[in-house]
N, C-alpha and C positions, 0 to 999 in steps of 0.2 A: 418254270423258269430255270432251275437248277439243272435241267433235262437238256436247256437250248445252250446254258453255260457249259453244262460236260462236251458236249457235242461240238461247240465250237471250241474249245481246247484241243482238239485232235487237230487242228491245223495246224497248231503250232509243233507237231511230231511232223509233218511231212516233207517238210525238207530233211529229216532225219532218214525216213524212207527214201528218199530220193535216193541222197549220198549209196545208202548202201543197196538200192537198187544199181547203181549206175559202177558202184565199185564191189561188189561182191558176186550179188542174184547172176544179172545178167552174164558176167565172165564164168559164174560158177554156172550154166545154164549153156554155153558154147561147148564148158568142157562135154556136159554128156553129151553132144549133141556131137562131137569128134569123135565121142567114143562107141558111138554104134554106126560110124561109118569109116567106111577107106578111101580117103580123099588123095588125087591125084593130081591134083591143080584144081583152085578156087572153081573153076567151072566143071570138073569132073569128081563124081563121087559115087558110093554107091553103099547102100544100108547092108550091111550086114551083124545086125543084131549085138549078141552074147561073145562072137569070134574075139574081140582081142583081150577080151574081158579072163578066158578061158586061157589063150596065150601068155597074156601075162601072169596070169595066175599058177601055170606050169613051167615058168621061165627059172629056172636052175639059180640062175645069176641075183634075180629079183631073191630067190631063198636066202644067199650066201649073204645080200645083202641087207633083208631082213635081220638075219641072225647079229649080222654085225653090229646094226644098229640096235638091238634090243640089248644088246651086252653092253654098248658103249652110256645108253640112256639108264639103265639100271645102277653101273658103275659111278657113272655122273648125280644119282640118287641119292646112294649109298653112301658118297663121299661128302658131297654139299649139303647134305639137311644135318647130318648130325656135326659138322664142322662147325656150319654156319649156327644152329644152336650153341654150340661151345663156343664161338668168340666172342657171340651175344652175351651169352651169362658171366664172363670177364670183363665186359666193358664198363667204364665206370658211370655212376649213376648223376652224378654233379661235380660242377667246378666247370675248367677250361679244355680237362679234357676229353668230355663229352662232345664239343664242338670241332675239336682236332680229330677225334676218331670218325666223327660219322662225315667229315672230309678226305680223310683218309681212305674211306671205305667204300665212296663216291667215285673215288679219282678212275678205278679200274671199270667202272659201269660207263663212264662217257668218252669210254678210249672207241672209235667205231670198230665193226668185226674187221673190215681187209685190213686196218690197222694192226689187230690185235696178231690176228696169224704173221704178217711181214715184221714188229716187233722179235715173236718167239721162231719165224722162222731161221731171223739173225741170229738169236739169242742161242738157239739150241745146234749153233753148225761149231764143228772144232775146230777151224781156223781164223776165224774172228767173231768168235762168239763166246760170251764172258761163260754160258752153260752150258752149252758141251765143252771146251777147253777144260774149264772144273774138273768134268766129271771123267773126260779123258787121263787127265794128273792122277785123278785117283785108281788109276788101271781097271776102268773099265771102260768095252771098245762098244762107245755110244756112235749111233752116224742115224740118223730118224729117216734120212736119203738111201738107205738101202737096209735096212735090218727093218721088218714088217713089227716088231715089239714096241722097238725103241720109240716108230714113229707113231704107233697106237698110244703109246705110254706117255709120248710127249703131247698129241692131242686133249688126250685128258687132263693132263695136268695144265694145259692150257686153258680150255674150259674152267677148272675149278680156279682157278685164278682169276678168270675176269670174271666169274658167276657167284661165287660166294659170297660177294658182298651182300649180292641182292638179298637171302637171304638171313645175313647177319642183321640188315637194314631193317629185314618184314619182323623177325624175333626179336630184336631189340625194343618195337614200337609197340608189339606185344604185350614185353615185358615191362614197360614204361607205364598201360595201362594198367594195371594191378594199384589196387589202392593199398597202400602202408598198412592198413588196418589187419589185411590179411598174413604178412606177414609178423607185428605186432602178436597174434595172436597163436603165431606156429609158437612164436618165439617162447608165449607161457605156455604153449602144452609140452615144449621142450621136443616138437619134430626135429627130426634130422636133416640136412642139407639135402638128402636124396627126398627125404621125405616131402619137405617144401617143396622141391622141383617136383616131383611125382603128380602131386595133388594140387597144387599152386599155379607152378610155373607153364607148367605142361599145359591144361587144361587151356589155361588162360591164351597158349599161343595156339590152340586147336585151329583156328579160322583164319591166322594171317598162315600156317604152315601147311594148312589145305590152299591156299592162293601160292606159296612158293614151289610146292611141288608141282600144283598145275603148271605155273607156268615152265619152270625149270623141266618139266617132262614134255613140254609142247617143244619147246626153246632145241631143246637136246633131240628132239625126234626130228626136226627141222631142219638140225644145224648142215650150213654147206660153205659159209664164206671161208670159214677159219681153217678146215681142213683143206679147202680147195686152196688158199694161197698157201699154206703150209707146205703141204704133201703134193697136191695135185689129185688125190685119193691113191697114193700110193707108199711104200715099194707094192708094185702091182698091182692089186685090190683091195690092199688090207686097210685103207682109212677112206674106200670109200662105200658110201653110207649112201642111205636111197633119196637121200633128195638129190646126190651126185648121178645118181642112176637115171635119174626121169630126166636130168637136165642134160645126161649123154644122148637119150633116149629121142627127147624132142627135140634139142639145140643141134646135137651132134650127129645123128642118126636122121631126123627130119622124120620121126615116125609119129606123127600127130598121134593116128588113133589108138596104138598101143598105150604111148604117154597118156593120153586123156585117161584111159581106163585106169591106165597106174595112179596118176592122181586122183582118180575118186574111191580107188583103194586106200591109198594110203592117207586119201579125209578121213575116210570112215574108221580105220584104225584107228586114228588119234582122236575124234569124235567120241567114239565108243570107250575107249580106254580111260580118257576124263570120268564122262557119265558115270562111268563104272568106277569109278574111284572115289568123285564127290558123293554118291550115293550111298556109298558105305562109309564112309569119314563122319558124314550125316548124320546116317543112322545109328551109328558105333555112340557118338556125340549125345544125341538126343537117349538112348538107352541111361549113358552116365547120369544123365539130370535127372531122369527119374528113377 
């Protein structure tokens, strides 16, 4: 009886399958299917295997772009998780203004991306814009329109500003679940503030800060809206970054099978790169407890 009950519970998953047959399987199932061929028009095409796979993968441009991208996702790393732990561990714990901060810290998550980039596009020009004007007063000659730094520099700081929150929001909830008890008890062995966070605070946000760096490293390997209204991926090439690349590639260029190939390159990259993170987060984790 329990055999016929498990057994017809699986229909209740299928429209789950569906969905993501119909929105992932199948579209991710075209792509390799462009990418072992060189299609000429819907009715012309013709198998050629490993070719664009090998193209793309010796393409100069796709390296420079690579490289950009791994500098700009690392940077974006670097700056957000240990930020966003710090404005977490300041926040207060009761009263009224527990409800005003995690509003506050909201507001920048439900701004949309073409938003966010047309915002600091304003923001960051010297002629009517409240931050380069600023930072022009203070002699120095910011333009993000033609100095390849400036507009690296303002991309990122763009980023950590609408993405931090997320962040502060995952560590704060983190640190919300800690029972009093365990602090109570740093308090009589007389631990120090690094000490509690070391052993306390850290441990306890292990799992929400393995989910924020997944995503914030998926998010930041992805990213195309913000710097495309921003920059346009420029002065030149210098903000643009490979999801700019595949969408020159296919939209702009009309090179289906190269694109395809690129895109199941760069799944696999970020596919792999997760695995290979949560896996040793894991098992770093599980060593602690025993």
């Amino acid at each position: 009886m329990n055999k016929i009950t498990n057994n017809k519970a699986w229909f209740l998953v299928l429209p789950v399958f569906f969905i993501v047959a119909i929105s992932a399987i199948i579209p991710l199932m075209t792509v390799v299917n462009y990418s072992v061929q060189d299609i000429f028009d819907p009715q012309t095409r013709f198998f050629v295997g490993t070719e664009w796979f090998e193209q793309v993968l010796g393409d100069s441009r796709l390296h420079d772009a690579l490289i950009r991208q791994i500098i700009y996702t690392l940077s974006v790393l670097f700056i957000e998780i240990p930020l966003g732990i710090a404005v977490a561990l300041t926040l207060p714990r009761k009263g009224w203004g527990v409800s005003a901060s995690m509003v506050l810290l909201a507001l920048p998550l439900l701004i949309p991306w073409n938003v966010v980039g047309t915002i600091w596009q304003i923001f960051g020009r010297a002629d009517i814009g409240l931050g380069g004007y600023v930072i022009n007063m203070m002699g120095i000659d910011y333009n993000y329109s033609q100095n390849p730094m400036d507009a690296w520099v303002t991309v990122l700081v763009m980023d950590v500003w609408h993405w931090t929150s997320l962040i502060v929001l995952l560590c704060y909830a983190g640190l919300r679940s800690i029972p009093d008890a365990y602090y109570q008890a740093a308090k009589i062995d007389g631990a120090s503030r690094w000490a509690v966070f070391r052993f306390i605070q850290l441990p306890k946000m292990q799992s929400v800060l393995v989910i924020g760096v997944l995503l914030r490293f998926m998010d930041s390997f992805m990213i195309y809206t913000e710097p495309f209204v921003l920059t346009g991926g420029g002065p030149g090439n210098a903000t643009t970054f490979l999801s700019q690349f595949l969408t020159r590639m296919a939209v702009g260029q009309f090179d289906l099978g190269p694109a395809a190939a690129f895109s199941l390159v760069y799944f696999l990259i970020i596919l792999l790169v997760c695995w290979v993170f949560y896996t040793v987060v894991m098992n770093a984790g599980k060593r602690e407890e025993q």
